[in-house]
N, C-alpha and C positions, 0 to 999 in steps of 0.2 A: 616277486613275479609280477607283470608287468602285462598291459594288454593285450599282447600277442601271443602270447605264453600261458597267461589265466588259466585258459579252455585245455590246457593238456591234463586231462583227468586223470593218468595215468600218475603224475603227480600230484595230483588233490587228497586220491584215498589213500592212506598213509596205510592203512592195515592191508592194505595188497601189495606194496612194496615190498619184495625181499633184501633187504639189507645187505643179506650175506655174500650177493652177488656183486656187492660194492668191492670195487677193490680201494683199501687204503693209499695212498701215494706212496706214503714212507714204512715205516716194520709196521708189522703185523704186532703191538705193543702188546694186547692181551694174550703171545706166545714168548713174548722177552722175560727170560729171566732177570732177578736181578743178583750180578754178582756184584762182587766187590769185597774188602775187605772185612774183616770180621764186625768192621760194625754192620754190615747188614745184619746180621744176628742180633742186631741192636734195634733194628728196622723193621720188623717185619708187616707184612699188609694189617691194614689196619681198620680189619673185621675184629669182631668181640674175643675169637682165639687168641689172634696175634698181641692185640693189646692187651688180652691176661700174663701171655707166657711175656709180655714186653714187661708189666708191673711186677711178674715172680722175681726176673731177672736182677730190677732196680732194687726190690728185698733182699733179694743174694748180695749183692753190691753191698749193700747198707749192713746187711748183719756182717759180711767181712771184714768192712772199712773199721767196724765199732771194735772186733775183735783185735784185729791187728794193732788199731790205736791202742786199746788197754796194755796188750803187751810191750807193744811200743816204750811205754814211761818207761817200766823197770829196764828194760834194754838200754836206753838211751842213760838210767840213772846208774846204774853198775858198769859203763864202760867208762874202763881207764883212759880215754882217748877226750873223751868228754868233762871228764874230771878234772883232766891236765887244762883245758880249757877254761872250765869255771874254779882252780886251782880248790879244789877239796879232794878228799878222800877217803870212799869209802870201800872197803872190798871185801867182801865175805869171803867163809871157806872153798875155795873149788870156785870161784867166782867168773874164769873160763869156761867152767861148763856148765853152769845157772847162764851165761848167755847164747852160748851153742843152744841148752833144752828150749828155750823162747824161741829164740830165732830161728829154729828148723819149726817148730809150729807157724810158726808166723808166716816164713819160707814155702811148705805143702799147703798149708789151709787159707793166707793171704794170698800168696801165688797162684794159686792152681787155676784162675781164669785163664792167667797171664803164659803159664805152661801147657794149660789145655790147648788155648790159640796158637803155640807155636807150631806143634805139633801136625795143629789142621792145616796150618800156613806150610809147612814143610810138605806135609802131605800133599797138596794141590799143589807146589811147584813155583808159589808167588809169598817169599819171605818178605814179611813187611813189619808193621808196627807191630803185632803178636812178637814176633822175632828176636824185636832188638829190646824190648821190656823182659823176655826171659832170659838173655844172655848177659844182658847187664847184672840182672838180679840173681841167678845165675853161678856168676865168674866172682859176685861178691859173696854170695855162701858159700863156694866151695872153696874160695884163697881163706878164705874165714876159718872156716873148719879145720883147713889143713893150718892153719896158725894153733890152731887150737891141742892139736897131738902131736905136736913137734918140731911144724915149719917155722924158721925163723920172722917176724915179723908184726905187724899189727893189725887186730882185727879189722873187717867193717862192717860187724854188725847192727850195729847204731845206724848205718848207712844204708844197709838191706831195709831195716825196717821201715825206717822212715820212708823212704823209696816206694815202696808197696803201700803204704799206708794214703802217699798221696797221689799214687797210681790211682788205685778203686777209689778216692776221692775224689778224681777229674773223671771217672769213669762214671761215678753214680749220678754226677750234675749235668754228665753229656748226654746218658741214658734219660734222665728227668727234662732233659732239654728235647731231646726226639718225643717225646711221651706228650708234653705238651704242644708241638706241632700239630699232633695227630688227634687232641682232642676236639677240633672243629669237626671232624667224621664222625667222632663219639657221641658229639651231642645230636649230630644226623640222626644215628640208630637210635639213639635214644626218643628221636620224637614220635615214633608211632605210638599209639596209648596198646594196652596189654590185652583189651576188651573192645568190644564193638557189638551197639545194638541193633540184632537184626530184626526186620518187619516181616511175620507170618499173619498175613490176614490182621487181625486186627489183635492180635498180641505180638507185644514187643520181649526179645528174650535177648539176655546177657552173653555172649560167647566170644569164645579165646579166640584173639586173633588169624591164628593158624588154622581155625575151622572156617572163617570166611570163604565164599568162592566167586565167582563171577556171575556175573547179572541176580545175585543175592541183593535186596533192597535192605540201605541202613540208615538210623536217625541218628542227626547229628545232632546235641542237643548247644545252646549257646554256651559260648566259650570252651566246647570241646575240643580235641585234635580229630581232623577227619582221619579214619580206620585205613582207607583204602582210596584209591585211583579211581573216579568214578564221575556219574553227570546226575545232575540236582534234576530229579523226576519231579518235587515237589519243594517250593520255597525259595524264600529269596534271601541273601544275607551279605554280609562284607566278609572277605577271607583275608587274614594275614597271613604273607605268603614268603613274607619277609627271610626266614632262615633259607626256605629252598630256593627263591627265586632275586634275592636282593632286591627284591621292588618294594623298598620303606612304607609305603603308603597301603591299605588294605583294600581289597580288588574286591570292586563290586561281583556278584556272582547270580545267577536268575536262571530258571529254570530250563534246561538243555543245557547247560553253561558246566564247562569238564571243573572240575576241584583236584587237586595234588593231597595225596596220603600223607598229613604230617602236616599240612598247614592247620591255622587256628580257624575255629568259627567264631563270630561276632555274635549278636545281639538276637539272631534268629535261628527257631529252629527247619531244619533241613532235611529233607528225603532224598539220600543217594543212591545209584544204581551203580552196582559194583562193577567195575572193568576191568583193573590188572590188580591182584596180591602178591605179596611175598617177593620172588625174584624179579618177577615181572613190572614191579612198579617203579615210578620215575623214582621214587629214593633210592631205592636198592640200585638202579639205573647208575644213578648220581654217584651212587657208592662206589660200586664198581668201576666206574670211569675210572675217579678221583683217585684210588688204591693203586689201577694200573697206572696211571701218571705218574706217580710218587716213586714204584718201582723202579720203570724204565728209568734207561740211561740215558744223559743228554750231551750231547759233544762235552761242555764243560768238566760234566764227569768223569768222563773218561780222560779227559785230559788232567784233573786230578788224581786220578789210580796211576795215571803215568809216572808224571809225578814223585807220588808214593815209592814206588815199585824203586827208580832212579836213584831215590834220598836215600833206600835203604841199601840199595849198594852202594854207596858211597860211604852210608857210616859206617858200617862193614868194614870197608876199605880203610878207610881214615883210623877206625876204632884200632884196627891190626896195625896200619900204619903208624899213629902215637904212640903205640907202643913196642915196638921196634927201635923208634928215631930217638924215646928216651933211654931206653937200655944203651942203643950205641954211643949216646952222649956220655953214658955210667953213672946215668941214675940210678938209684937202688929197686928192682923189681915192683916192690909193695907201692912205688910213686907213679911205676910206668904204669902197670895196673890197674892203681885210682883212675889215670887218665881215660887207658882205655874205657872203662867204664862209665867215667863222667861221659862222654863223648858219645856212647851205644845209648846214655840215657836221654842226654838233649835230642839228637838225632832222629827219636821218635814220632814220625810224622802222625802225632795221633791227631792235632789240629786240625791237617790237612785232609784226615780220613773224614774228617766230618765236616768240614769248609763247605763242600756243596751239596749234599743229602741232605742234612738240613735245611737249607735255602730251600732246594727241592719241596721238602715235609711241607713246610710254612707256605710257599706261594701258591702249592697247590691247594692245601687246603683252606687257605683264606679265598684264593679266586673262587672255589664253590660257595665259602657265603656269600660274594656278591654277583654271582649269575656267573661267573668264566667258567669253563666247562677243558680243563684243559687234555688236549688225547693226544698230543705231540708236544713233547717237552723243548726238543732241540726248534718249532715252529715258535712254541710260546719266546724262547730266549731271544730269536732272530727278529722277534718282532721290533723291537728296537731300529734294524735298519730300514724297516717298512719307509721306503719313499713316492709311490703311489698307492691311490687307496679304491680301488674299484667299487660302490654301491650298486645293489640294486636299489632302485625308489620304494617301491610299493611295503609298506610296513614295516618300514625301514626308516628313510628320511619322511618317509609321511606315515600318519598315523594306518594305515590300510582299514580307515571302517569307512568304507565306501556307500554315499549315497548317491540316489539317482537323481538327479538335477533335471535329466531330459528323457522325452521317447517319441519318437519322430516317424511315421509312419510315410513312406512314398511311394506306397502303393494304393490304387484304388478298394484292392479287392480285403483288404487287412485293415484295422484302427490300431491306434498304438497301444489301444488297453487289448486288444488280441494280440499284437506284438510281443508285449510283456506277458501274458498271460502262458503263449506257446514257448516262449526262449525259456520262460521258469522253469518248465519240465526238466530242463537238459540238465538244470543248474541246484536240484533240489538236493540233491547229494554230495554236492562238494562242500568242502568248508573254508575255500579261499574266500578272498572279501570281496572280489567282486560280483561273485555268484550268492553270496549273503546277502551283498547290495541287493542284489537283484530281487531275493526270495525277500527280506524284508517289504520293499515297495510293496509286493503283490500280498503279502497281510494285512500293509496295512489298508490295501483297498479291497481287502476280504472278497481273495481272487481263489477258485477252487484250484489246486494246480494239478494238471491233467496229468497221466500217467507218460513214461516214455519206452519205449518200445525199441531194438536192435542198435542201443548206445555204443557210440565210436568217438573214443579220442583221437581225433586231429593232430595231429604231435605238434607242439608249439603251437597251434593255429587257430586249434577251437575243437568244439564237439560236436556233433550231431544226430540223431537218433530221428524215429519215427514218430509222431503226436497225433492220434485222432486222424491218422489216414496218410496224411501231409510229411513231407520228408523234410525237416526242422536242423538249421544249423545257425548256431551262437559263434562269428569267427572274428580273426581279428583284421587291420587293413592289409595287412600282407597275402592274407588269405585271399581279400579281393583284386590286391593287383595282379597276382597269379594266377590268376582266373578271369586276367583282364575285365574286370568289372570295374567301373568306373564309381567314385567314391563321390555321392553329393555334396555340394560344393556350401554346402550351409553346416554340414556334419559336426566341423572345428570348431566351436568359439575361440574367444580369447582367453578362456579362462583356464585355468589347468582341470581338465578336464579330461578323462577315459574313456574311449567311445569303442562301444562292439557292436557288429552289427549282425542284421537278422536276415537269414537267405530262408526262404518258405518255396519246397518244390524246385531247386537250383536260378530262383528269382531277386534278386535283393526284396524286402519287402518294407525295410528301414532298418533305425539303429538306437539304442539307449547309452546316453550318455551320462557318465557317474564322476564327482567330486571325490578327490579324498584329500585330507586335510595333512598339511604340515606340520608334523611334530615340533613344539618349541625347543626340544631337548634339540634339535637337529643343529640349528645354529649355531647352539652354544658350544657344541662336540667339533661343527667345522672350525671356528675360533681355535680350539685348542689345536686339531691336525694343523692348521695352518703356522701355527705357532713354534710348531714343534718342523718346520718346514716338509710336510709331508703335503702333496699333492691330491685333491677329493674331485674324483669324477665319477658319473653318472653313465649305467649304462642300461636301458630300460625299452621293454615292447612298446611304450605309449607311443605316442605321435608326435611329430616333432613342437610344435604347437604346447603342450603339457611340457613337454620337458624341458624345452626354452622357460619356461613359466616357473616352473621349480628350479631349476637351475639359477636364472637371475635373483628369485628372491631369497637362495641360500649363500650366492656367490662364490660359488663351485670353478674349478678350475676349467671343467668342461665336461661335454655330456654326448652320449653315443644313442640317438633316440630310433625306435621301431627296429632294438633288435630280436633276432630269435637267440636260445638257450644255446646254438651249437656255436653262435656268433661271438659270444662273452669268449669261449676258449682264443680266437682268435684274436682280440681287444688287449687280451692280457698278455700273449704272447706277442702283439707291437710292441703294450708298453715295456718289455720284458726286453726286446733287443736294441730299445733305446738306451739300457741300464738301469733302469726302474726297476729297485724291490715294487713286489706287487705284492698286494691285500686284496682276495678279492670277498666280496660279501653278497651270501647267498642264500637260498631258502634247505642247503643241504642235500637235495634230494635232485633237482629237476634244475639245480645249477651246478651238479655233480662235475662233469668234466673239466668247468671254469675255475671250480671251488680246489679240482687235481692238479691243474695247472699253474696255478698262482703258488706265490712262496711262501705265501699265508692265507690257509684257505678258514676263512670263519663261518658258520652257520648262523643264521641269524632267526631270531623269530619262531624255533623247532617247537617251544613252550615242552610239552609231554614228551615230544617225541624224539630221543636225547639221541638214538642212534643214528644221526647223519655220518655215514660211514666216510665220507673222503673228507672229512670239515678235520682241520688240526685243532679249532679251537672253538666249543661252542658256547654261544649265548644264550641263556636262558629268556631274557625280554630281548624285545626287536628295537632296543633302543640303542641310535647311534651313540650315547653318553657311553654308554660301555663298552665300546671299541676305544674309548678316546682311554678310558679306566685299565683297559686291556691293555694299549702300549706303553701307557707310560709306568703302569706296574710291571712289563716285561723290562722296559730298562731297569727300574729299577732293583729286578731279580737279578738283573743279568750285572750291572753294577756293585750289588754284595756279593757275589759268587768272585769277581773280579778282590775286591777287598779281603776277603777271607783265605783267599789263594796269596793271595800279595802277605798277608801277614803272615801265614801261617810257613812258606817257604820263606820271607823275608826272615821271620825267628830262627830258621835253622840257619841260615848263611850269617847271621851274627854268631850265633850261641855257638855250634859246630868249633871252630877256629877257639873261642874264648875257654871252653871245656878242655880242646889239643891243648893246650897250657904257653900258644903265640904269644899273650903279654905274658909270660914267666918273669923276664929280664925287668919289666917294672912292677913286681912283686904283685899280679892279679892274677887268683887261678880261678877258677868256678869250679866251686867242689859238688861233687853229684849230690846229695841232697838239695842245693840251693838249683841247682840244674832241673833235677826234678820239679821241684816249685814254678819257675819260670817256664817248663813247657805244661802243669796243668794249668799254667795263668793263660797260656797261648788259648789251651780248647776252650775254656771259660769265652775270654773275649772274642773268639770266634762266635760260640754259638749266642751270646748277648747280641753280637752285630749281626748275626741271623733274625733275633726274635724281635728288631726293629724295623724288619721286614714289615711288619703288619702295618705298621703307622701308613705307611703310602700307599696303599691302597686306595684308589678316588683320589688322590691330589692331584690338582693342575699343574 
């Protein structure tokens, strides 16, 4: 927010904001289910329930895999079909039905994931990869059995088996695969400590976190985790903030100064005054986003279910068709069969079920360790085409700790230390930086600050209220040429500089003018937009003067100076019918409609306050380096999801044709056991090229 804008207090106090009245752009995500195929069941949100029933799940997996394998040997060692391969022989009495007794265990108790999910697949109406793993496996026990009491032909016992056994083996490393996605949230919940000591009077008592309450006083002693969401009543310390906020370096902290639940304390100890627990706190906050992200669906998604859904009517198709087209040719039943089978088995788009949910898992949960906040998945994936990039300045491109350089008195009846002395009143309860600017100055010249009396935000303009009799207004210059007041001609310097002025009694009476400094990270982030051919402009309340000044020394494409909040909507909607993807970058709250309007609305600077309800993508620091981190970790989300879809339908359009038994005539078939193999190689190297996801995060 910007000089013209500062003074709408209505935006300052963040705990009188109703949120709820925000409306989001795109879904309402925290009412999105997530469907999909049974590997959601694989998926689930990923609070301390989900990720139990998520680890029972990978046990079941694991104790099935180990069962089936064991039976497996003797199956594979007693069949005649195998024997004739490795030319021995061995064959016990009844030696048909010692592998029918295996192989119907193996069949109920190895299968029954794989039977279960058909079931629920047929049920809801969308047969997919549940589907075609029990019809495969299936149509080979029951030609099996029927060999076994009378049908003429050969088992495929050996082939069930195996089949199942490396079924729940690509099942249990895709399951282990999600499970480690989700443990960057785990270690979230994990950072609150179990205890926290509270201060009564002058005994200090031990108690369980969940008896905490609000405005309860806690000591944090060093190298503790702080308990709770709260502001340092007493002490001063360094906080590493590093897991919740991705800001590496440890954040000075001094007394009024808020702390986050779950950061570390340094080397001092600390007197906190409790503010938000339990649900209410920026972790839980942070939690919650990050879970509904991961749920919802994102075009990509959906475009993979398609997909799915597609592949399996076709193997379907194909499956019944192979075997048809070899009977007509007069192949023998038992050959056309294999085929069908081989074919229901490759066909299994299980790769594909997990091609983008994983990506998903992964980018969301690594973007919360490094401050991305993401609440629009299909916003995060688009960022990629981002080709302008709308800034606000203020604590943004510049550091927003504003001091006052000037105060300038033009009135007879006023001095500029009464100036600043009556403007402090208006300003003592906000916590933007220019009104901090301001409240600092008058500490430090140990200024009493008067009370204020029938306070009014100005919207966009300024504030005003009653002081010691006097009707006191802090505005910005739009306010005075709309009021045709005439703006003194010494106001500007050359410097980048923020000037608000002071009306005493509807008088101008002067103005204080404040510095705020340019973030080095700013350069180095426009460098990279530039790079990547994306467009950085400026669009800010200051005065043209300041933003000519920030502008040239960042080398900004261009700059839109002394606008108001309802102006940004308009700016974006130019650059919008130019053809410009837009980014626009806002404080969340009071650049709401710009933040609605743009194709990417990012929140910047929110720190605690994570609910900016129209922002698709929030930043934890107000630093531009994480916008720059934000897109090009969106392409490169949006690049493996592109790769995993590529492989994972590319494996069926080979395999599909090679399993129908197309090179028959130069003596190649793919036998369903080898089938099987090469699509649990598919999910494997899927979810590997998911979990190198991480590396790129922060690359230029």
């Amino acid at each position: 927010m910007e000089n013209h804008e500062h003074h709408n207090h209505e935006e300052m106090d963040h705990s009188k904001m109703d949120h709820s009245k925000m409306k989001h752009k795109k879904e309402d995500h925290s009412k999105m289910n997530h469907k999909g195929g049974d590997h959601s069941g694989h998926n689930p949100g990923h609070g301390e329930h989900g990720h139990d029933h998520h680890k029972m799940m990978i046990a079941d997996f694991r104790k099935r895999f180990w069962v089936t394998l064991v039976l497996t040997i003797p199956i594979l060692f007693f069949s005649p079909m195998i024997q004739d391969f490795f030319g021995y022989e061995f064959l016990l009495p009844g030696n048909p039905y010692i592998l029918f007794a295996l192989s119907t265990i193996v069949y109920f108790y190895g299968g029954w994931p794989f039977l279960k999910g058909f079931w629920s697949e047929i049920k809801k109406g969308a047969p997919g990869m549940m589907t075609l793993i029990s019809m495969a496996i299936s149509v080979a026990y029951f030609y099996s059995t029927a060999t076994v009491f009378g049908l003429r032909g050969e088992d495929f016992f050996w082939e069930l088996s195996t089949l199942i056994a490396i079924m729940l083996l690509g099942h249990w490393i895709e399951m282990k695969s999600v499970l480690g996605a989700s443990k960057a949230l785990q270690l979230l919940v994990s950072m609150m400590p179990a205890e926290a000591h509270r201060v009564k009077g002058d005994i200090i008592e031990d108690i369980p976190l969940e008896d905490l309450l609000k405005d309860d006083v806690i000591l944090v002693k060093p190298g503790e985790k702080v308990p709770a969401d709260g502001i340092i009543v007493d002490g001063s310390s360094y906080l590493n903030e590093s897991m919740l906020t991705g800001e590496s370096k440890p954040v000075k902290k001094d007394e009024n100064d808020k702390v986050i639940g779950g950061s570390v304390n340094g080397n001092s100890t600390l007197k906190v005054k409790v503010e938000h627990t339990g649900k209410d706190s920026y972790l839980n906050k942070v939690i919650k986003m990050v879970e509904e992200a991961q749920k919802t669906k994102s075009k990509m998604q959906n475009l993979s279910d398609r997909a799915a859904k597609w592949l399996t009517y076709i193997a379907l198709g194909i499956g019944f068709g192979t075997l048809a087209v070899w009977l007509i040719l007069g192949f023998p039943f038992v050959y056309a069969l294999e085929r069908m089978v081989t074919v229901m088995v490759i066909a299994c788009p299980h790769a594909l079920g997990l091609a983008i949910p994983l990506v998903v898992a992964i980018s969301t949960a690594v973007s919360a360790q490094n401050g991305l906040l993401i609440r629009n998945r299909t916003a995060f994936e688009e960022s990629r085409k981002i080709s302008a990039l709308l800034f606000d300045k203020t604590g943004t491109l510049t550091k927003g700790d504003f001091g006052v350089t000037r105060i300038e008195s033009v009135s007879e009846t006023y001095s500029s230390e009464e100036i600043l002395r009556l403007s402090s009143a208006l300003e003592q309860s906000s916590e933007h930086p220019i009104a901090v600017g301001i409240i600092k100055k008058v500490k430090e010249d140990n200024m009493t600050i008067p009370k204020p009396e029938n306070f009014n935000a100005i919207t966009g303009k300024g504030v005003e209220a009653n002081v010691e009799g006097k009707q006191v207004k802090v505005v910005s210059p739009g306010f005075l040429r709309d009021e045709k007041i005439t703006i003194p001609e010494d106001a500007y310097s050359d410097a980048a500089e923020t000037v608000v002025f002071v009306l005493i009694d509807g008088k101008l009476a002067g103005y204080i003018a404040l510095a705020d400094e340019i973030r080095p990270e700013s350069a180095e982030a426009i460098k990279v937009f530039k790079k990547n051919n994306i467009k950085v402009l400026m669009a800010t309340g200051d005065n043209e003067k300041t933003a000519k000044a920030v502008s040239d020394k960042l080398g900004l494409d261009g700059y839109y100076a002394e606008v108001l909040p309802h102006q940004k909507v308009e700016i974006v909607e130019k650059l919008q019918n130019k053809g410009e993807f837009v980014a626009m970058t806002g404080d969340g709250v009071n650049d709401a409609p710009a933040l609605a309007k743009a194709d990417v609305g990012i929140a910047v600077g929110s720190g605690t306050d994570v609910a900016a309800e129209t922002a698709d993508i929030i930043l934890v620091n107000s630093n531009p380096q994480d916008i720059a981190n934000l897109i090009l970790f969106g392409k490169a989300t949006y690049n493996k999801m592109i790769q995993n879809l590529i492989w994972a339908t590319g494996y069926n359009v080979v395999a599909i044709p090679l399993a129908a038994g197309v090179l028959y005539s130069s003596g190649f078939v793919l036998g369903p056991a080898v089938g099987a193999v090469f699509m649990s190689l598919s999910t494997i190297i899927v979810a590997i090229n998911a979990q190198l996801l991480k590396r790129k995060i922060g690359k230029k």
